[in-house]
N, C-alpha and C positions, 0 to 999 in steps of 0.2 A: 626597173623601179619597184617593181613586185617581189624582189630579191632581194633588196637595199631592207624592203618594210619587213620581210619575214625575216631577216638577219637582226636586224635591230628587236624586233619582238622575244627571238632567242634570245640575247642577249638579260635582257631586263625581268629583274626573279620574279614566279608568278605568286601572287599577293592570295594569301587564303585568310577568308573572316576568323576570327572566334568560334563561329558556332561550326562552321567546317573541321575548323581544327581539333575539337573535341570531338566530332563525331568521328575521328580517324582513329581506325581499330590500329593498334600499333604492337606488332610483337618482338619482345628483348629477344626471341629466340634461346637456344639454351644459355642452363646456368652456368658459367667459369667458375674456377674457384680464384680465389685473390691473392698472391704469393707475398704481394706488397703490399700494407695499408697505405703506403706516402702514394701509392697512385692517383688514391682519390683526394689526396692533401697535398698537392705539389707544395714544394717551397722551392724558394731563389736562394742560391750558392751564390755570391760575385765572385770569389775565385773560382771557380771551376769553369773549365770552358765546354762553350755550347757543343754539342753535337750535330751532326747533318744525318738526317737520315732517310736512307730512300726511298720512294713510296713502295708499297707492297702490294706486286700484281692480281694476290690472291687476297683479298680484306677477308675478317672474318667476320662472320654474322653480327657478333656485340662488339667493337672496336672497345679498346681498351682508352682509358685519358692520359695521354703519351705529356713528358714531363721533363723538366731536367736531370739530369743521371742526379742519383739519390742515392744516400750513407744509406747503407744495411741498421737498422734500429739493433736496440739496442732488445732481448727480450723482457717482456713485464716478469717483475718478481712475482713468486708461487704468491706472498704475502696478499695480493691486491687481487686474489681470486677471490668470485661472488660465495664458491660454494660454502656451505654452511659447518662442513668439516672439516675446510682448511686450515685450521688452528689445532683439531684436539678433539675429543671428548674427557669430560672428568666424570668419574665415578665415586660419589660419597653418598654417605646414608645421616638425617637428621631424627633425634631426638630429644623434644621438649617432657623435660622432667618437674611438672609442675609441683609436685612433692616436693623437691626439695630445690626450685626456683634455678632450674640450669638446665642449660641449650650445648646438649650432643651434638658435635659435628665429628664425623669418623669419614675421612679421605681415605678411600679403596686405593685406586689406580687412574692412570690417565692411559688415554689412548690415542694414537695415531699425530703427537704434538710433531710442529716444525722447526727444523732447526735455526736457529736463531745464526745471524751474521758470526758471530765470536765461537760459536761451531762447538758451545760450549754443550757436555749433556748432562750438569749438575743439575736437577730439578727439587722443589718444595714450593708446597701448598703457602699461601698467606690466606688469612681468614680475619676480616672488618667487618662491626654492624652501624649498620647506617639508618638514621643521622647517629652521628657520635665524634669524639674527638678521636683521631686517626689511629694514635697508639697507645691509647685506655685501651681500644676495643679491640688492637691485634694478636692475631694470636698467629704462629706459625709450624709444621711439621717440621721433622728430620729433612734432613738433605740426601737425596738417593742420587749413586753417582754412577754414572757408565751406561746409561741407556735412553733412549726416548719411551721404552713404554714402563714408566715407574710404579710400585709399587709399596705403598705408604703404610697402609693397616695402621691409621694412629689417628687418636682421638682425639681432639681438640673441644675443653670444657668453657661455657660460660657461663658463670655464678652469678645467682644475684638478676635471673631472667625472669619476669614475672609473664603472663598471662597481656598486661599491658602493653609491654615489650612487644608480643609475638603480635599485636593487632597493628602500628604501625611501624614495625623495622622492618628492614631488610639485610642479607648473607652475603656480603660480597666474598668469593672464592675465585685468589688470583694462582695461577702456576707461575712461578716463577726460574730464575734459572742463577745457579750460585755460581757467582765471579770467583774464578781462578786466583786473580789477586785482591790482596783487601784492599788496595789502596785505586783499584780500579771502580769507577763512577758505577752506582746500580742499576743496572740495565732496566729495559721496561718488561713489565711482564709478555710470557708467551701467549698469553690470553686470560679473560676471568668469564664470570659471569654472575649473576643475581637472584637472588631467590627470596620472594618475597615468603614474612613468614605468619601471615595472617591465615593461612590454609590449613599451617599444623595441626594437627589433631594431640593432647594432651595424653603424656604415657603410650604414645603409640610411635616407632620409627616407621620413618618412610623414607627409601629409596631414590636416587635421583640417577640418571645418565645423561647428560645436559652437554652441547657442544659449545665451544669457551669463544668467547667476542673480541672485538678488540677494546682496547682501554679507553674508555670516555674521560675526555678532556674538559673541564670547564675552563672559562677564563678568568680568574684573583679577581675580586671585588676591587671597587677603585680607596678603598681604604686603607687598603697594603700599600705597605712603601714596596715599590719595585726599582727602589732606584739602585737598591743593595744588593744587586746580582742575583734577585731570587727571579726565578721562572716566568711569565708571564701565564703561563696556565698552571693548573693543577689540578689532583685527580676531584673527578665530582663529588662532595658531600653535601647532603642536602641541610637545613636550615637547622638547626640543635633544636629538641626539643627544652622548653625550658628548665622543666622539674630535673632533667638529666643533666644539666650544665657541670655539676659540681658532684656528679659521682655520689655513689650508695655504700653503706655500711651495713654489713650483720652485727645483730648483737642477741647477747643471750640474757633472760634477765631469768632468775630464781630468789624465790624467800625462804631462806632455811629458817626452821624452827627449831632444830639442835641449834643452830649458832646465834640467833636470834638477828637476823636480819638480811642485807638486800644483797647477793652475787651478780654480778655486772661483767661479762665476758664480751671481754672485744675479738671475733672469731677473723674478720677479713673485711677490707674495702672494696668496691669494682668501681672501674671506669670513673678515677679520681682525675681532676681536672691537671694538664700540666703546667707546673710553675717555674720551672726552672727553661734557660737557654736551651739544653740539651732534647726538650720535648719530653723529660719527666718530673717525677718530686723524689723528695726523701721524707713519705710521710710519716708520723706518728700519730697517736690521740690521745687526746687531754678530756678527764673525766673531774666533774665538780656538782654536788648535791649540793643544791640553793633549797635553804640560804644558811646550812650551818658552815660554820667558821673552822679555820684551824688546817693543820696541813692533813688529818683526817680525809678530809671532805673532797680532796683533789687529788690526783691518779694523773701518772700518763704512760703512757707503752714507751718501748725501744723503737728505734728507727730505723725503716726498711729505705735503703738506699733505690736510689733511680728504679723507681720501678711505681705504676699506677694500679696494680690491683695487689696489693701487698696483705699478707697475711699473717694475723699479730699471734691468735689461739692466746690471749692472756686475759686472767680474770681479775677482781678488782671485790673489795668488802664494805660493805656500807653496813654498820650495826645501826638499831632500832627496831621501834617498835611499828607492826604493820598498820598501824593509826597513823603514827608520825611519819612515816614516810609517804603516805598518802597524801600529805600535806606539802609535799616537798616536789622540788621539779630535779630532776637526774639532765646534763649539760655535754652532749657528748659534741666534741669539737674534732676537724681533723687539719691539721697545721705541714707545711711542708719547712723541714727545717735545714735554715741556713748558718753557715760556720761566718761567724763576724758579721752579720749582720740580722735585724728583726726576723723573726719565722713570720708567712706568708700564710694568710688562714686559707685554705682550702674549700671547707663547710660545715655546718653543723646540723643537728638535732635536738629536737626538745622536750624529752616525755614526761607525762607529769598525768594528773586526772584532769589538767584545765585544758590539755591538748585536745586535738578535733583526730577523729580519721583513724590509722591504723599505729599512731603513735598512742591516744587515749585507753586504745584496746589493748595494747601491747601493758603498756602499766597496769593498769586495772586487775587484769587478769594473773598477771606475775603473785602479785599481793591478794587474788581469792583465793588462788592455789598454791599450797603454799607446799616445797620440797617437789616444785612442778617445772622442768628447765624449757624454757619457751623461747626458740629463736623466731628473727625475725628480720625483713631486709627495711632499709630505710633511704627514702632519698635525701638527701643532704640540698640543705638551706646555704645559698648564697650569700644572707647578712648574717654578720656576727652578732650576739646576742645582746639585748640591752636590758642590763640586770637591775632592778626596782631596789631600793632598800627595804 
C-alpha cells in the first residue's frame, strides 16, 4: 500500500509557487552561436514531411528549440545594413558668396558607394534647395564612368542666393547613377544627404565629408490625382516659401547723362515657376514705363526655351528726364510663352519711388547716381498688375 502511495506521488509534477520559482538561480550555461535564425522562428511547411528523430543520449547543456526541417534563408542585402557607411561618403566644399548673391557647391569625390542591382558604375551628383520647386532648383555634375570611387572636381553655381535664403533652406545632394539605356526608367538614387545652410559663414568655404542616407519618401498630398499612374509617394519637399513661389529676376538699372535717360538690363531669372506639361517654361520679359504711351514705352526679350533659370544679358532705353521718370513706375513682367495659344504669366515686379522695401531703393538710387550700374535680385509677384489710368 505504501508502494502504490509513493508510485503515484512520483507520478504527479511537483507544484513550485511564484516566489520559489524566482528565487531559482538558473544558469544557460555557455553561449552557442546560432547557425539558423528559423530556429528561434519555426514555421509549418504542409508539404514537407515530419521527421522522427531520436532522442540523444548525451543532451547538451542549452538544448537547442528543435523545429520542422527549414528552407536555408535567403541572405539580407548589404543594402538593409544599420552601418552608417554602407551607402558612401561624399566629399564637397560650400561657398556662399554674398557679393554677388550665389551659393558655391563644388562635388570633390565620393567614396566607398554600393553597387546598385543593374551593376551599373555611371555616377553624378544631383543638387536641390529645399523648399523649392524640384527643377527650378536642380542642378547636376558630369557623369563619371567606370568606377565606384568617382571623381567630379565641378562646381555647381546658384544665382540669385541671398543671405535669406541661407537662414531657412536646405542642400540636398543625391549620387546618382546613369542609365545605360535612355529609355530605361531613372533609377533611385545611391544615397543623398542634407545640409542645412543656416551655419554658412558669408565669403568663407567650408568643407564637408558627410556619409549619404537613404532617400526619404513622403506620401502625394490627397489633392493629387493619383488616379493617372502617377506614384503614390514622392521625394520629400517641404511646404514653398511664399515670396519664392514665382521665381526671382536680376536686373540692372543706370541713368546715363550722355544719353539722357534710364538703361534697364534684363541680366537672368532663377528658380521661375513651371508652366508647361514638361516641368519647364519657355520664358521671356516684357518691359513697360507707366504710364507713357506708344510702342517706346514697351520692350520684351527673346525666348529661352524649356529651361527655369534662363539667362537674357539684354538691355532696354527709356529716354527722359531724371524728374520725370521719378514719376513713373518701370513694369517688369515674366511670361512663359506659348505657340497658338495665350502666354501664361509667370511674375512680376514693380519699381517706382511709391514701392516699399528693396524695389524703392533699388529706383531711387539708380536716378541719384547717375552713370552708376546697380544690379539687383528681385522676387517676383504672383498677381499680375492692375494699371490705374
Amino acid at each position: 500500500m505504501a508502494g502504490t502511495a509513493a508510485a503515484a506521488s512520483r507520478r504527479q509534477p511537483q507544484r513550485v509557487s511564484m516566489q520559489e520559482h524566482m528565487a531559482i538561480d538558473v544558469s544557460p550555461g555557455p553561449i552557442r552561436p546560432i547557425h539558423l535564425i528559423s530556429d528561434y522562428f519555426p514555421h509549418f511547411y504542409p508539404f514537407s514531411e515530419p521527421s522522427l528523430r531520436t532522442p540523444d543520449p548525451h543532451p547538451a547543456v542549452a538544448p537547442t528549440i528543435s523545429s520542422a526541417p527549414q528552407l536555408q534563408p535567403d541572405p539580407e542585402p548589404e543594402g538593409d545594413s544599420d552601418d552608417s557607411t554602407a551607402l558612401g561618403t561624399l566629399e564637397f566644399t560650400l561657398l556662399f558668396d554674398e557679393d554677388n548673391s550665389a551659393l558655391h557647391c563644388t562635388a570633390h569625390r565620393a567614396k566607398g558607394l554600393k553597387p546598385p542591382a543593374s551593376g551599373s558604375v555611371d555616377t553624378y551628383v544631383k543638387a536641390n534647395l529645399l523648399p523649392g520647386a524640384s527643377k527650378a532648383s536642380q542642378l547636376r555634375t558630369r557623369t563619371v564612368r567606370g568606377t565606384w570611387g568617382p571623381v567630379w572636381e565641378e562646381t555647381l553655381t546658384y544665382h540669385g542666393f541671398t543671405r535669406q535664403d541661407a537662414g531657412h533652406k536646405t542642400l540636398r545632394l543625391c549620387v546618382c547613377e546613369e542609365p545605360r539605356l535612355r529609355r530605361r526608367r531613372q533609377a533611385p538614387p545611391l544615397g543623398e544627404l542634407r545640409v542645412p545652410l543656416r551655419k554658412l559663414v558669408p565669403n568663407r568655404a567650408r568643407s564637408f565629408d558627410v556619409c549619404l542616407e537613404k532617400r526619404r519618401l513622403t506620401k502625394r498630398p490627397k489633392s493629387l490625382d493619383t488616379a493617372r499612374g502617377m506614384s503614390l509617394y514622392e521625394e520629400e519637399v517641404e511646404a514653398e516659401v511664399a515670396e519664392e513661389e514665382r521665381g526671382r529676376i536680376l536686373l540692372s538699372l543706370c541713368y546715363s547723362s550722355q544719353r539722357g535717360g534710364l538703361l534697364v538690363g534684363v541680366l537672368r531669372c532663377a528658380h521661375l515657376a513651371p508652366m508647361d506639361a514638361n516641368g519647364y517654361s519657355d520664358p521671356f520679359v516684357r518691359l513697360f514705363l507707366h504710364p507713357n504711351v506708344g510702342k517706346k514705352s514697351k520692350y520684351k526679350t527673346s525666348v529661352r526655351k524649356k529651361t527655369l533659370n534662363p539667362e537674357f544679358n539684354e538691355e532696354f532705353f527709356y529716354a527722359g528726364l531724371r524728374e520725370e521718370l521719378a514719376q513713373k513706375t518701370l513694369l517688369v513682367s515674366v511670361w512663359d510663352y506659348d505657340l497658338g495659344t495665350a502666354n501664361d504669366f509667370i511674375g512680376g515686379v514693380q519699381l517706382s519711388s511709391r514701392a516699399s522695401g528693396e524695389r524703392q531703393r533699388h529706383w531711387c538710387e539708380c536716378l541719384t547716381h547717375s552713370d552708376c550700374r546697380l544690379e539687383l535680385w528681385h522676387a517676383l509677384d504672383s498677381v499680375p498688375f492692375q494699371l490705374s489710368a
